[in-house]
C-alpha positions, 0 to 999 in steps of 0.5 A: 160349991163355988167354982175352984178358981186356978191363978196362973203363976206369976211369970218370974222370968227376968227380961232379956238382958242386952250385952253391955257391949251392944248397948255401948256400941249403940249408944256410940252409933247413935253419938256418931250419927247426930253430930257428924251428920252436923259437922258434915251437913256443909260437906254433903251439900257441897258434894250433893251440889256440885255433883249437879253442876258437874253433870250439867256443864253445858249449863254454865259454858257462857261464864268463862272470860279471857283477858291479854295483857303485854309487858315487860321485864328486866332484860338481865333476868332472861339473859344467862341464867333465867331469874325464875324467882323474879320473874314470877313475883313480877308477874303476880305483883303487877298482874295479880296472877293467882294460881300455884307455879304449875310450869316454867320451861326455858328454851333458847329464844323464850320462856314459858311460865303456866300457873294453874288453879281451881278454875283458873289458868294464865299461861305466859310467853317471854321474849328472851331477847327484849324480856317483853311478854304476853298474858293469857288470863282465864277465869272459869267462873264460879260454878267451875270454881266449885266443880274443880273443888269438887274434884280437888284439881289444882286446889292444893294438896291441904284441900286434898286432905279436906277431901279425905277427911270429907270422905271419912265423915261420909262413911262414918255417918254412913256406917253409924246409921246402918248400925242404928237400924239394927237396933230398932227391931220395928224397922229393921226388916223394911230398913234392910228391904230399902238398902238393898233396892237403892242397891239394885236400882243403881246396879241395874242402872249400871248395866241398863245405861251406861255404855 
């Protein structure tokens, strides 16, 4: 007699439906994730960069230069009331001075007038009596340049909002990344592992290192 032979039934189960949901918000990491890793990639290599330099700058010390100029003004601007508006577009016409109006103080004898900027400084003394001056100019270079971008100081407040907005592309790209490792089940336990050493390793440098 031939040997009976049993087939195993047919597995009907259907396979694990994934939520709408999930899917569309996988799909929405996944969008996230590649284009603003493009339109950021500028931006996180700016930041990368001169989070270097600006730890190191004892490296470009030598760029700074400082140039002394004399002039003069009208006379009726200092006498009385101060012509602020004149004397400043004065100085940025025949001296080129760069920078934002960061001060303007008017004392009995003389003015003071401070402009500032990334890596950029010119402070100027005004002689009521004769409305002679003299100009301090100081270029920092272009590594300070860029270090004081890197910390938006006396770059404006629309870099400011540049800043902000660098940020939040940091945090998305960020965030849409470590949702997409929850969808790849293959690397989640290891990708998972990795955070939280990177975590630890910066937290234990932290208390080991700095003071």
């Amino acid at each position: 007699m031939p040997p009976l032979i049993t087939e195993k039934p047919a597995d009907t189960s259907a396979p694990k439906r994934v939520p709408k949901w999930k899917r569309q918000l996988a799909s929405l990491s996944r969008w996230l994730h590649i284009y603003l890793s493009m339109v950021s990639f500028g931006v996180l290599f700016f930041f990368a960069v001169t989070g270097l330099t600006l730890n190191h700058t004892d490296w470009f010390a030598g760029a700074q230069r400082t140039v002394q100029v004399k002039g003069s003004v009208d006379p009726a601007w200092v006498k009385g009331t101060v012509a602020k508006l004149e004397i400043v577009e004065h100085l940025r016409k025949a001296h080129r001075v760069s920078g934002a109006l960061s001060d303007f103080r008017v004392d009995d004898g003389q003015c003071s007038v401070n402009f500032k900027g990334p890596a950029y400084t010119a402070d100027v003394f005004l002689d009521r009596a004769s409305g002679s001056y003299e100009l301090t100019e100081t270029r920092m270079g272009l590594v300070a340049l860029l270090n004081d971008l890197h910390k938006g100081r006396d770059s404006g407040k629309a870099w400011g909002v540049v800043i902000d907005l660098s940020a939040v592309l940091m945090v998305l790209v960020s965030l849409s990344g470590l949702i997409l490792v929850f969808y790849l089940q293959k690397r989640l336990f290891s990708g998972l592992v990795t955070l939280g050493v990177g975590a630890a390793v910066c937290y234990l440098a932290y208390l080991i290192w700095v003071p």
